[in-house]
C-alpha positions as CSV (number, residue, x, y, z in Angstrom):
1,X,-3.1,-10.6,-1.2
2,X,-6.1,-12.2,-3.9
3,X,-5.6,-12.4,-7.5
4,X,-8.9,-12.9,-9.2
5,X,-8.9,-14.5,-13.0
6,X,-10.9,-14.5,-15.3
7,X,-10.3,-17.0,-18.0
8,X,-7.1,-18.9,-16.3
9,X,-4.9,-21.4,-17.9
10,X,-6.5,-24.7,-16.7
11,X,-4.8,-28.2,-18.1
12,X,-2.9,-30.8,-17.5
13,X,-0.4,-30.3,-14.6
14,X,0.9,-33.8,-15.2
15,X,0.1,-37.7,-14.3
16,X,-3.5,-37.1,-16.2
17,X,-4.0,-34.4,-13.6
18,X,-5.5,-31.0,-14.6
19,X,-5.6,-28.0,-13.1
20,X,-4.5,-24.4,-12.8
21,X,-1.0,-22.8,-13.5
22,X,0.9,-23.5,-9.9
23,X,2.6,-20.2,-8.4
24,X,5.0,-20.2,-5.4
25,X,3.2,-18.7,-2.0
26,X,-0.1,-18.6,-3.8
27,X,-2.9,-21.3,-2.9
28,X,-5.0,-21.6,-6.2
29,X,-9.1,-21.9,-5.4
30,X,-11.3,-22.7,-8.3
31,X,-14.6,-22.3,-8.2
32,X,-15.9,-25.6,-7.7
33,X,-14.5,-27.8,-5.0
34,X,-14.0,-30.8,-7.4
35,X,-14.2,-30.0,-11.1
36,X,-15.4,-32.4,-14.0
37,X,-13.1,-33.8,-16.4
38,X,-15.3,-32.2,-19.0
39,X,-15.4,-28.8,-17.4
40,X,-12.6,-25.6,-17.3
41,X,-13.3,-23.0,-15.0
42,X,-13.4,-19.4,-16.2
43,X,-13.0,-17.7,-12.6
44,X,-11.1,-18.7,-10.0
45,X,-8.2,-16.8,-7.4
46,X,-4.9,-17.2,-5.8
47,X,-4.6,-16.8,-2.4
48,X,-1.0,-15.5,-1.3
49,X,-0.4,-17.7,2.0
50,X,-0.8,-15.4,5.3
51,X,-1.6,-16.1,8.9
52,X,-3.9,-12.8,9.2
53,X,-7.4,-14.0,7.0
54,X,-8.9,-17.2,5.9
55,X,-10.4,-17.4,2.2
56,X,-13.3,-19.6,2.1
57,X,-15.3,-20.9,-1.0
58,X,-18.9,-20.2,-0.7
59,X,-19.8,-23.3,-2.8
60,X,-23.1,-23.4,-0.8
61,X,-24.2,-19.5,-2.7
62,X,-22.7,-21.0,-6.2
63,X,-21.8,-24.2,-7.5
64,X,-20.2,-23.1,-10.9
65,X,-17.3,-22.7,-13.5
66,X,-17.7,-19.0,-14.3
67,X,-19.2,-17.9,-11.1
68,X,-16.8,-18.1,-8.0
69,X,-18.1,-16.7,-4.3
70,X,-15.0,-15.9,-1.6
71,X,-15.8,-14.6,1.7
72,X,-12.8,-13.2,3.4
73,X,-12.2,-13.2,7.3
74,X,-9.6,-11.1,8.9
75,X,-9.6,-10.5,12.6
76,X,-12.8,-8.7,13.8
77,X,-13.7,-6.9,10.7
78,X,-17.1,-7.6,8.8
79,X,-16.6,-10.6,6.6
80,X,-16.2,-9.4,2.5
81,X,-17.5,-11.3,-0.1
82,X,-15.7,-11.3,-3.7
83,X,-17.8,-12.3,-6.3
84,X,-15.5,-13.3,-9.5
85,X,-17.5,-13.9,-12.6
86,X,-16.8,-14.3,-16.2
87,X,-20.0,-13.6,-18.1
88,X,-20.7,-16.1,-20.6
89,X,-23.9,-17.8,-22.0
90,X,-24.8,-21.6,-21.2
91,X,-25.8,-23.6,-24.1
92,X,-28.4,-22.0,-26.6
93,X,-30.3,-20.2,-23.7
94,X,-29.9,-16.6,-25.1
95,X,-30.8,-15.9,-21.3
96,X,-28.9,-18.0,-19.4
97,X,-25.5,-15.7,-19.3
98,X,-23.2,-15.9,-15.7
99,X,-24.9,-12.8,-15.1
100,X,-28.2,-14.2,-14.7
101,X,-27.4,-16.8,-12.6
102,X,-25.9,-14.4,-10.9
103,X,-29.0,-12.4,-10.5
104,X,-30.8,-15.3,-8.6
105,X,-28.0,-15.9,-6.3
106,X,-28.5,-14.8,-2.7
107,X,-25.9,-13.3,-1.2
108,X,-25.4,-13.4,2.5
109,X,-26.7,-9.9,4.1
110,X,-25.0,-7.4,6.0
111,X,-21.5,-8.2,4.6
112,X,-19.8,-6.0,2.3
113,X,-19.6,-7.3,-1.8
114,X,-17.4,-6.7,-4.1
115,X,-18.1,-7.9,-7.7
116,X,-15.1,-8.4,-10.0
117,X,-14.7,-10.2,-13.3
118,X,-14.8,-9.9,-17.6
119,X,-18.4,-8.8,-17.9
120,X,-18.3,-10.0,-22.0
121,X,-20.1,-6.5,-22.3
122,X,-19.8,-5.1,-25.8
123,X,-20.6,-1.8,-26.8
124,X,-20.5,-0.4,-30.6
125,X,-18.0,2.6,-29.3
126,X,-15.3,-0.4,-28.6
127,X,-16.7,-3.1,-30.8
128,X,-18.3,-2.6,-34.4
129,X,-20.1,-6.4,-33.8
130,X,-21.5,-5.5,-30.3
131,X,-24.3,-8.0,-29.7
132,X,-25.1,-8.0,-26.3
Protein backbone atom coordinates (compact mmCIF):
# COMPACT_ATOMS: atom_id res chain seq x y z
CA UNK A 1 0.00 0.00 0.00
CA UNK A 2 2.55 3.13 -1.54
CA UNK A 3 1.26 5.74 -3.70
CA UNK A 4 4.05 7.46 -5.49
CA UNK A 5 3.40 11.20 -6.94
CA UNK A 6 4.85 12.97 -9.12
CA UNK A 7 3.99 16.55 -9.05
CA UNK A 8 1.52 16.56 -5.75
CA UNK A 9 -0.55 19.34 -4.52
CA UNK A 10 1.74 21.03 -1.94
CA UNK A 11 0.28 24.44 -0.03
CA UNK A 12 -1.01 25.74 2.63
CA UNK A 13 -2.84 23.26 4.94
CA UNK A 14 -3.65 26.03 7.27
CA UNK A 15 -2.11 28.30 10.33
CA UNK A 16 0.81 29.41 7.67
CA UNK A 17 1.48 25.70 7.41
CA UNK A 18 2.16 24.04 4.13
CA UNK A 19 2.19 20.88 3.06
CA UNK A 20 0.66 17.94 1.08
CA UNK A 21 -3.03 17.12 0.50
CA UNK A 22 -4.01 15.02 3.86
CA UNK A 23 -5.73 11.54 3.16
CA UNK A 24 -7.31 9.27 5.80
CA UNK A 25 -5.06 5.95 6.70
CA UNK A 26 -2.28 7.34 4.52
CA UNK A 27 0.95 8.74 6.18
CA UNK A 28 2.24 11.49 3.58
CA UNK A 29 6.44 11.29 3.21
CA UNK A 30 7.99 14.00 1.18
CA UNK A 31 11.19 13.89 0.05
CA UNK A 32 12.97 16.00 2.37
CA UNK A 33 12.62 15.61 6.11
CA UNK A 34 12.00 19.43 6.56
CA UNK A 35 11.20 21.43 3.47
CA UNK A 36 12.07 25.26 2.78
CA UNK A 37 9.42 27.73 2.67
CA UNK A 38 10.73 28.56 -0.71
CA UNK A 39 10.69 24.96 -1.97
CA UNK A 40 7.59 22.48 -3.34
CA UNK A 41 8.41 19.04 -3.72
CA UNK A 42 7.71 17.30 -6.99
CA UNK A 43 7.96 13.52 -5.66
CA UNK A 44 6.85 12.30 -2.65
CA UNK A 45 4.41 9.02 -1.43
CA UNK A 46 1.62 7.94 0.86
CA UNK A 47 2.10 5.33 2.98
CA UNK A 48 -1.29 3.43 3.77
CA UNK A 49 -0.77 2.70 7.71
CA UNK A 50 0.05 -1.28 8.29
CA UNK A 51 1.72 -3.14 11.04
CA UNK A 52 3.53 -5.62 8.39
CA UNK A 53 6.52 -3.04 6.71
CA UNK A 54 8.16 0.16 7.78
CA UNK A 55 8.82 2.95 5.01
CA UNK A 56 11.92 4.78 5.64
CA UNK A 57 13.27 7.94 3.86
CA UNK A 58 16.72 7.45 2.68
CA UNK A 59 17.58 11.17 3.13
CA UNK A 60 21.23 10.05 3.65
CA UNK A 61 21.27 8.66 -0.64
CA UNK A 62 19.27 12.02 -1.59
CA UNK A 63 18.53 15.16 -0.09
CA UNK A 64 16.07 16.64 -2.74
CA UNK A 65 12.56 18.02 -3.97
CA UNK A 66 12.27 15.92 -7.20
CA UNK A 67 14.27 12.99 -6.03
CA UNK A 68 12.73 10.84 -3.19
CA UNK A 69 14.57 7.30 -1.97
CA UNK A 70 12.17 4.71 0.20
CA UNK A 71 13.47 1.50 1.32
CA UNK A 72 10.75 -0.78 2.32
CA UNK A 73 11.15 -3.57 5.13
CA UNK A 74 8.64 -6.30 5.51
CA UNK A 75 9.49 -9.31 7.68
CA UNK A 76 12.52 -11.23 6.41
CA UNK A 77 12.41 -10.32 2.82
CA UNK A 78 15.41 -8.29 1.07
CA UNK A 79 14.79 -4.65 1.71
CA UNK A 80 13.34 -2.76 -1.77
CA UNK A 81 14.19 0.50 -2.62
CA UNK A 82 11.68 2.90 -4.54
CA UNK A 83 13.22 5.53 -6.27
CA UNK A 84 10.41 8.36 -7.12
CA UNK A 85 11.68 11.07 -9.37
CA UNK A 86 10.30 13.85 -11.39
CA UNK A 87 12.74 14.79 -14.05
CA UNK A 88 13.27 18.31 -14.24
CA UNK A 89 16.25 20.80 -14.89
CA UNK A 90 17.84 22.98 -12.03
CA UNK A 91 18.47 26.47 -12.84
CA UNK A 92 20.16 27.17 -16.37
CA UNK A 93 22.40 23.99 -16.10
CA UNK A 94 21.14 22.37 -19.48
CA UNK A 95 22.81 19.29 -17.57
CA UNK A 96 21.69 19.40 -14.26
CA UNK A 97 18.10 17.46 -14.88
CA UNK A 98 16.78 14.98 -11.72
CA UNK A 99 18.05 12.45 -13.80
CA UNK A 100 21.55 13.35 -13.53
CA UNK A 101 21.69 13.77 -10.09
CA UNK A 102 20.27 10.69 -10.13
CA UNK A 103 23.06 9.20 -12.04
CA UNK A 104 25.58 10.06 -9.27
CA UNK A 105 23.53 8.71 -6.48
CA UNK A 106 24.75 5.55 -4.96
CA UNK A 107 22.37 3.22 -4.32
CA UNK A 108 22.73 0.70 -1.59
CA UNK A 109 23.89 -2.89 -3.18
CA UNK A 110 22.30 -6.08 -3.09
CA UNK A 111 18.69 -4.79 -2.57
CA UNK A 112 16.24 -4.77 -5.21
CA UNK A 113 15.25 -1.01 -7.09
CA UNK A 114 12.58 -0.03 -8.48
CA UNK A 115 12.60 3.34 -10.28
CA UNK A 116 9.23 5.17 -10.73
CA UNK A 117 8.34 8.69 -11.68
CA UNK A 118 7.42 11.46 -14.81
CA UNK A 119 10.61 11.13 -16.72
CA UNK A 120 9.73 14.79 -18.71
CA UNK A 121 10.85 12.56 -21.75
CA UNK A 122 9.61 13.98 -25.03
CA UNK A 123 9.62 12.34 -28.15
CA UNK A 124 8.47 13.93 -31.66
CA UNK A 125 5.92 10.78 -32.20
CA UNK A 126 3.96 12.33 -28.90
CA UNK A 127 5.20 15.84 -28.94
CA UNK A 128 5.74 18.12 -32.18
CA UNK A 129 8.19 20.50 -29.73
CA UNK A 130 10.21 17.48 -28.22
CA UNK A 131 13.45 19.09 -26.90
CA UNK A 132 15.01 16.75 -24.83
Amino acid sequence: DILLVTEPWYGDIGNGTKGPVSLAGWQPILPLPSVPANIIPRAMAYIKNRPDFTVTLRSDLAMDADIQILQINQGTHTPTILVNMYNQRAGEDPSNWSSDRLFNIELPNGMPVVISGDMNLHHPMWSNTAEN
